[in-house]
N, C-alpha and C positions, 0 to 999 in steps of 0.2 A: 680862475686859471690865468695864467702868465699870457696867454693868447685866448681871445675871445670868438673867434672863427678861423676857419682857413684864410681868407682875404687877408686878415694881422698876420697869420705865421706868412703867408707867403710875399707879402708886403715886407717885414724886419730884416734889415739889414743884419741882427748878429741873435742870428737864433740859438736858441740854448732849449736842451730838453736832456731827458734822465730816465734811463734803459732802467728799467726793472721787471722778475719773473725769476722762474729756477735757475741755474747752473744751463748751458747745453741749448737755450733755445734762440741766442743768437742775439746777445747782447753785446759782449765780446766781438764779435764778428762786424754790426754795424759800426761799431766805434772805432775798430783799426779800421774800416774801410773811408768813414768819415776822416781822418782822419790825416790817414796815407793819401787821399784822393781829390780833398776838398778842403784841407788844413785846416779842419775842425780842432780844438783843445780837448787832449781824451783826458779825464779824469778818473781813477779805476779806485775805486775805493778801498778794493780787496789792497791793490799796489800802495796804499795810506796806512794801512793799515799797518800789514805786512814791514812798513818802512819807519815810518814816521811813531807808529805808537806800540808797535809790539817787537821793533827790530832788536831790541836790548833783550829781549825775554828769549828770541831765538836764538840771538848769539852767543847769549849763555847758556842757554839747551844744547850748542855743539859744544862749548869747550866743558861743560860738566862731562860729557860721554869722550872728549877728547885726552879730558885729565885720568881715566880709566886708563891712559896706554903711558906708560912709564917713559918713551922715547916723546911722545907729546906733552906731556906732562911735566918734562923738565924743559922743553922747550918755551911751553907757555908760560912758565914759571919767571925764567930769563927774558922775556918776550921776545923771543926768537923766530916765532912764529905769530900770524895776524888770520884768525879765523872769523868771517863772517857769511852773510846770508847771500848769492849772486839771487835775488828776487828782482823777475820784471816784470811784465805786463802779459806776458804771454806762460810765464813759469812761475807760478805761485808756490810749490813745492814748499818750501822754506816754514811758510804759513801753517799751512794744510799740515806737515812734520810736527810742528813742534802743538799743536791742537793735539793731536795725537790721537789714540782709540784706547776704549777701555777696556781692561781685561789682563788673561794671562801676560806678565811680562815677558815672558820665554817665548812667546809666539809676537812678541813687539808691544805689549799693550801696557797703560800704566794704570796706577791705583785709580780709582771712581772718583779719592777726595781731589787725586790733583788733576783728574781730566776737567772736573768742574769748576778747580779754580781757573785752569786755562781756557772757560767758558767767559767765563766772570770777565777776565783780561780782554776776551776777544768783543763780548758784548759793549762794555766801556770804549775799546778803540775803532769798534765801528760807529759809536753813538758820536766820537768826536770827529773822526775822518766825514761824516755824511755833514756835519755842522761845518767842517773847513771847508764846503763845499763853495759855499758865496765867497770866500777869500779867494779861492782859488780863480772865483768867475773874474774877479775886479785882477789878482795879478796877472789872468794869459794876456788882458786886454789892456793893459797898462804896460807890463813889462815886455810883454814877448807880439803884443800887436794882434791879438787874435780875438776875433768877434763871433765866429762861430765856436757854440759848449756844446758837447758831450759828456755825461756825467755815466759811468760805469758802474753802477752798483751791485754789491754780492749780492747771490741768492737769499741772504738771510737778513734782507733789510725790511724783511715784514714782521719779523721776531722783537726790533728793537724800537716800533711806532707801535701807537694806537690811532689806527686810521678812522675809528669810531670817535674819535674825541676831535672835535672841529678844532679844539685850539693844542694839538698834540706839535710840543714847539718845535720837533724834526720837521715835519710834516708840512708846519706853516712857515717855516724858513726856505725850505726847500721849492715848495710849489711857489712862495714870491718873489725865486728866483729863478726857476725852470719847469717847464712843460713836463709831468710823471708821462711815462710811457709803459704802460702796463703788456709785456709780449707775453701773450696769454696761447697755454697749450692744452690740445687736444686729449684725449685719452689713447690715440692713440700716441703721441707725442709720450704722454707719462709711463706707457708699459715699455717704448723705445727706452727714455732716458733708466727706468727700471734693467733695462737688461745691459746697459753699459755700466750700469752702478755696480752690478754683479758682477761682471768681468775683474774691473779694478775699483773696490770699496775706497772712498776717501775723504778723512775725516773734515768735519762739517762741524757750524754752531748751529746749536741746538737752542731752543728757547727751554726755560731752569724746571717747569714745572712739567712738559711735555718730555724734557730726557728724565727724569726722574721717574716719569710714570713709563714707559718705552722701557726703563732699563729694569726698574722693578718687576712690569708683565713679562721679560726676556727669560731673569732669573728664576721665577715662576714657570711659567710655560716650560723651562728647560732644566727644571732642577738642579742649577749649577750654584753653586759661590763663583762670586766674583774673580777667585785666583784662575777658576776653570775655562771663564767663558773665552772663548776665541774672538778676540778683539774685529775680525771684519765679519763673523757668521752675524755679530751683533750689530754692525752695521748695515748689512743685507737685512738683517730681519728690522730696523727701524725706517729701512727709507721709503718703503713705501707708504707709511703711516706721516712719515716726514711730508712724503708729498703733499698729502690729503690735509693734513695740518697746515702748509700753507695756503693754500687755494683758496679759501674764505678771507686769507689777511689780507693776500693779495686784490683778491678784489673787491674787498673796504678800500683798498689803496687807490685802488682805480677811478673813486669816485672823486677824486682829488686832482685828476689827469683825462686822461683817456687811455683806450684798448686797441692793441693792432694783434693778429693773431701770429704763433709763429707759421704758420704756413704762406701769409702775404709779408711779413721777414722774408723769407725762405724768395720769396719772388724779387726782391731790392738790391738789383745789380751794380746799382750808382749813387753816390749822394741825390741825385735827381729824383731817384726813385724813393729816397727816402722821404726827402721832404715833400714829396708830391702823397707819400704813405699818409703821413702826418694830417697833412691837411684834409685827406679823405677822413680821418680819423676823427679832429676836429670838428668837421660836416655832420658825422654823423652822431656828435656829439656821444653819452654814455649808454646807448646803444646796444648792445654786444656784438660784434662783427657777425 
């Protein structure tokens, strides 16, 4: 690891580490606080993504649906009009839209073969956004002056390592340049984020081999064609199984880093609090809290 005890992290003038864990348990949350607080550099992978390697795919998913209206459609035409993605850090929307859900398209959803090529695209640009991570370390510190890293990473950064292969090249670029921070949640954390996921279903990458099975046991279980199924019942009925599927990646991942739970997150009122978390964490080495 990047830091060998607590004495090194808390000794390093320009500490760098990398939030990882589901959606919700407060990744996001440290990183604007470092941030806003401490002048930490947020790195948000989802925002890399979303910008840098899939912005072209989303802005032509609004003017495809834009060239449907006849008064937009002669505008784009003339380029009279300039449609793109307002994605930030805090509003991933844009992403999350153009991923999409599978199913009836009359209820919003789109064919299986093209949800999965927009897997394909999102797998690829998260595998490259997580590799721009070390450029990113040497420009906040070079161009913009900043020594303290925070690296924001999507919930789905355990879909595109293999944390069981010591030389897994995400994996070992990433950890020889920043501390993994595994925010590892309870059961009851997981039936919490389960019944927010129900409220407002929202589309996610999937790893290739687990949505295929997920979708096939869905079709099954519910005796539907693909034209039928209601694109968020399908997502309600995969994300619990989603959870459960990560949990083991995650913590192969962990053995790479360390573990803080999100209930002592949940306690880290200050930067102060954070890197005093860390170094507890460090102490107790792979541990489980």
């Amino acid at each position: 690891m990047l830091y060998s005890s607590s004495k090194d992290w808390l000794a390093e003038p320009a500490k760098k580490t990398l939030l990882f864990g589901m959606s919700g348990l407060g990744k996001t949350y440290l990183s604007n606080m470092l941030r806003d607080e401490a002048r930490w550099f947020h790195y948000s992978v989802d925002y890399r993504i979303g910008t840098r390697y899939m912005g072209e795919y989303i802005a032509d998913n609004f003017k495809r649906e834009a060239m449907k209206v006849p008064l937009l459609r002669e505008l784009l035409l003339t380029d009279s009009v300039y449609i793109a993605s307002n994605i930030t850090f805090e509003n991933l929307a844009p992403l999350s839209t153009y991923l999409g859900k599978p199913g009836n398209p009359d209820l919003g959803g789109v064919a299986f073969a093209e949800y999965c090529a927009r897997q394909t695209q999102h797998e690829a640009a998260e595998k490259a956004a997580l590799m721009d991570t070390e450029r990113f370390i040497k420009r906040a510190a070079s161009l913009y002056g900043y020594n303290n890293f925070v690296c924001d990473s999507g919930g789905s950064i355990c879909e595109v390592v293999d944390a069981n292969d010591p030389h897994d090249p995400i994996l070992t670029a990433l950890s020889r340049n920043l501390l993994l921070v595994w925010i590892q949640g309870s059961d009851a954390h997981r039936e919490a984020l389960i019944r927010r996921f129900d409220r407002a279903p929202k589309p996610m990458y999937y790893q290739p081999e687990f949505l295929l099975q997920v979708w096939n046991d869905y079709l099954t279980a519910q005796s539907l064609t693909e034209e039928q199924v209601n694109p968020d019942a399908f997502l309600r009925y995969g994300y619990a199984r989603l959870l459960d599927h990560r949990r083991p990646r995650y913590a192969a991942m962990a053995k790479w880093g360390v573990t803080v739970t999100a209930d002592e997150v949940a306690q880290v009122k200050s930067p102060d609090d954070y890197i005093a978390l860390i170094a507890k964490a460090l102490d107790r080495g792979n541990t489980a809290p």
